[in-house]
MIDOSE-1310 file (N, C-alpha, C; in nm, 2 decimals, decimal comma, always signed):
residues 84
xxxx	+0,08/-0,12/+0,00/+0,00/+0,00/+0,00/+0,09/+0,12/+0,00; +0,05/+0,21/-0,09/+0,17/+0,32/-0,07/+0,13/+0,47/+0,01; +0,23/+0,47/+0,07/+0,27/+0,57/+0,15/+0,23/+0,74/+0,13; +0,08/+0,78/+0,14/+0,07/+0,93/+0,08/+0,06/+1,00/+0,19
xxxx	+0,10/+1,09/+0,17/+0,11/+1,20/+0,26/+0,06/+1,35/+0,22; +0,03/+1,43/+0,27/+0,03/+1,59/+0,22/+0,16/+1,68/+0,22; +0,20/+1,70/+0,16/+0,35/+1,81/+0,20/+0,35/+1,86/+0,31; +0,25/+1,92/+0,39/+0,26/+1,95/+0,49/+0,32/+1,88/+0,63
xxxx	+0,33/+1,78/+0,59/+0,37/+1,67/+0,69/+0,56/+1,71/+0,66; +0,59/+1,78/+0,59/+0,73/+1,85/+0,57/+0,82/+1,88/+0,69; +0,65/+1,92/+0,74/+0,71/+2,01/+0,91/+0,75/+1,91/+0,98; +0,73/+1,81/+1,01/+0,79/+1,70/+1,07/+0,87/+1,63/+0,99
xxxx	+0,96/+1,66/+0,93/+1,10/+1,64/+0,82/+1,10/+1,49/+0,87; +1,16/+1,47/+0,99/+1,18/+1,36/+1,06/+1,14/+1,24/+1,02; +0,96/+1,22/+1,05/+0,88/+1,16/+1,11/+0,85/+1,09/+0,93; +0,88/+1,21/+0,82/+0,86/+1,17/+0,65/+0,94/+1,11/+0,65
xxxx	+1,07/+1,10/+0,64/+1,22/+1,06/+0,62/+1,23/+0,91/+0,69; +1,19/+0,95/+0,80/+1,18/+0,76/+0,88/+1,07/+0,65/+0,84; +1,00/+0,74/+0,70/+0,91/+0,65/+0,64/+0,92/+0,60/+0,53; +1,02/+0,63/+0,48/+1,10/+0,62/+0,37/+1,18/+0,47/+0,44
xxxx	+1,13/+0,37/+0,29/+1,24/+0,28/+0,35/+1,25/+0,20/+0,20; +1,34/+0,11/+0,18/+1,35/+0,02/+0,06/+1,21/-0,04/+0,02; +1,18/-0,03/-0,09/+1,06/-0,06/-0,11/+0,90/+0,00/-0,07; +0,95/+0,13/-0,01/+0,83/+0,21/+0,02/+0,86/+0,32/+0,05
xxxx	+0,77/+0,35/-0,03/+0,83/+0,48/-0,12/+0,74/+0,57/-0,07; +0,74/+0,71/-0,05/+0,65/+0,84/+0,00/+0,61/+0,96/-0,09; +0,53/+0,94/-0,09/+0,45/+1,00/-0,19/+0,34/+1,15/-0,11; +0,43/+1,27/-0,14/+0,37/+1,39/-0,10/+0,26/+1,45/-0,19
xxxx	+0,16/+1,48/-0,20/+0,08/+1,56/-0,23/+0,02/+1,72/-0,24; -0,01/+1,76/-0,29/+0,02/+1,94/-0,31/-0,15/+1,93/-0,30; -0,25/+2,00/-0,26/-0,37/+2,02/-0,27/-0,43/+1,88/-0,33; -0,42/+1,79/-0,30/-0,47/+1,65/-0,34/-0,41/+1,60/-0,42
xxxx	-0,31/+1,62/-0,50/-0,24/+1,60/-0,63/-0,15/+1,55/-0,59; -0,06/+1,46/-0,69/+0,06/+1,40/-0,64/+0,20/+1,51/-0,66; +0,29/+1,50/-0,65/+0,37/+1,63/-0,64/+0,51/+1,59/-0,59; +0,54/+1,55/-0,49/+0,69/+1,47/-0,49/+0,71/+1,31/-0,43
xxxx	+0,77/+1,27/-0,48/+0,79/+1,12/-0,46/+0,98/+1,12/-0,35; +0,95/+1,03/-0,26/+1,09/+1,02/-0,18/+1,12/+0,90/-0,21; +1,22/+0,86/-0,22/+1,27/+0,69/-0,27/+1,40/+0,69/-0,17; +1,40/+0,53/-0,13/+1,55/+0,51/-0,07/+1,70/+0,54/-0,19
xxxx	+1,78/+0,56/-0,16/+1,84/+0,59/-0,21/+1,93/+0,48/-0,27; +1,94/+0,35/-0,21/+1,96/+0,23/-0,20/+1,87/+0,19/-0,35; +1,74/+0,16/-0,35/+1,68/+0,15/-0,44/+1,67/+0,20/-0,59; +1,66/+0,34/-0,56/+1,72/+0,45/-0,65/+1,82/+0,37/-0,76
xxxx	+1,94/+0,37/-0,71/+2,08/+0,35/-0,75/+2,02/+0,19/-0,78; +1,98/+0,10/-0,79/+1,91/+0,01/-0,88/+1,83/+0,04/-1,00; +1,74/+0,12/-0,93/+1,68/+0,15/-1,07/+1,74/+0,22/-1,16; +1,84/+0,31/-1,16/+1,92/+0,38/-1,22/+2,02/+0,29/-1,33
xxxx	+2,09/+0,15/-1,23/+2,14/+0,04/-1,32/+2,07/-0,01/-1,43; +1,91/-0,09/-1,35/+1,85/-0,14/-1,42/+1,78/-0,02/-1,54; +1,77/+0,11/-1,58/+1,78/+0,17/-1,66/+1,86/+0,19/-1,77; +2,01/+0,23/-1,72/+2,09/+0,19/-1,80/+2,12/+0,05/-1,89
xxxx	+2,13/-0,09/-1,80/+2,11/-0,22/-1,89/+2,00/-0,21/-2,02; +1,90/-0,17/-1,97/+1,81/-0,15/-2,05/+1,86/-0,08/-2,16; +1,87/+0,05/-2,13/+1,89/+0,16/-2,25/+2,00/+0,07/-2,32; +2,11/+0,05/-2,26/+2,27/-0,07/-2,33/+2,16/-0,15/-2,44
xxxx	+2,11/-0,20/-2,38/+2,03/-0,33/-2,43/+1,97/-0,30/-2,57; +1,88/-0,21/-2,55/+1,80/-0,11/-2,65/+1,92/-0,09/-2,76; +2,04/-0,02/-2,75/+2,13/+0,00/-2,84/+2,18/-0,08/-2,93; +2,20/-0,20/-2,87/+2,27/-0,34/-2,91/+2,20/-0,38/-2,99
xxxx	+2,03/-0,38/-2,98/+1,93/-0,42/-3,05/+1,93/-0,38/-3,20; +2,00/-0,22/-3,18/+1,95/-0,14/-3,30/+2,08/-0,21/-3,38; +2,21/-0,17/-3,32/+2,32/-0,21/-3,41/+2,29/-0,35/-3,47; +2,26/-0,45/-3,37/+2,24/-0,58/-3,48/+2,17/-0,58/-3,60
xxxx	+2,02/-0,48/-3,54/+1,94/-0,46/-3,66/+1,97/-0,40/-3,79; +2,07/-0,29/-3,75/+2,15/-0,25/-3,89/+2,24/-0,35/-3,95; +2,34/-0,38/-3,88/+2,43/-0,52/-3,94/+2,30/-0,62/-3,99; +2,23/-0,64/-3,97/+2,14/-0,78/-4,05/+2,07/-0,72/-4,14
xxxx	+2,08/-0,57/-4,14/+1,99/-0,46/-4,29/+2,09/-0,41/-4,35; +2,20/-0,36/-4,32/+2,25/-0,29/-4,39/+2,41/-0,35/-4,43; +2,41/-0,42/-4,39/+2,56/-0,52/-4,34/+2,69/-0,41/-4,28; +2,80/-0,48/-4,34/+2,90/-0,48/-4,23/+3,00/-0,40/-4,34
xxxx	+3,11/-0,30/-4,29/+3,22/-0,31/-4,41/+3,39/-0,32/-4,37; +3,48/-0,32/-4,42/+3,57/-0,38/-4,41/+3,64/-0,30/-4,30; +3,76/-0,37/-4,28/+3,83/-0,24/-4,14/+3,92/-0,17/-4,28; +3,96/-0,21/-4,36/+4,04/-0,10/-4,48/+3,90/+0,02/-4,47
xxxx	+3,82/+0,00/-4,57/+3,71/+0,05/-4,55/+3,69/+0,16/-4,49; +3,69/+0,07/-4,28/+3,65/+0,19/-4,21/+3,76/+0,27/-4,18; +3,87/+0,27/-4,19/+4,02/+0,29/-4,21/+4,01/+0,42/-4,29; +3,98/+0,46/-4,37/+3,93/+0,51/-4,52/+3,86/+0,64/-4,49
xxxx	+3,74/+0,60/-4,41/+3,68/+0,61/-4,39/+3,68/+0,75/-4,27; +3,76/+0,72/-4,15/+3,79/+0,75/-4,06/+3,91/+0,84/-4,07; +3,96/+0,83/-4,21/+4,09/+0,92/-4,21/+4,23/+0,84/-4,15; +4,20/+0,71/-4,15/+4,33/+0,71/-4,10/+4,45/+0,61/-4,14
């Protein structure tokens, strides 16, 4: 069940902070709206990896896709190519 609060609960900095924990997350609200999210920081820094693998992943995908569409060319070629 997740953790909502009103911003106002700010004032007790503390009492928000100590509710914050791995896997539960705190979720402030502005006039009934959602508005800022608190995450462990622990967690964070996971999802941040598991972001990046992904995006890596994503990239990998595209270059195979071009090599299997567009093929491949020689190292003279990219040599050539590259100026060097």
């Amino acid at each position: 069940m997740p953790n909502i609060m009103p911003i106002s609960e700010l004032r007790n900095y503390t009492n928000v902070v100590n509710s914050v924990k791995y896997g539960s997350r705190v979720y402030l609200t502005k006039n009934g709206h959602g508005y800022i999210a608190m995450i462990n920081m622990k967690e964070l820094d996971e999802m941040e990896k598991e972001l990046a693998l992904y995006r890596l992943k994503m990239e990998m995908e595209k270059g195979e896709k071009s090599i299997l569409e567009e093929g491949t060319i020689s190292s003279d070629d990219l040599k050539k190519e590259l100026g060097l």
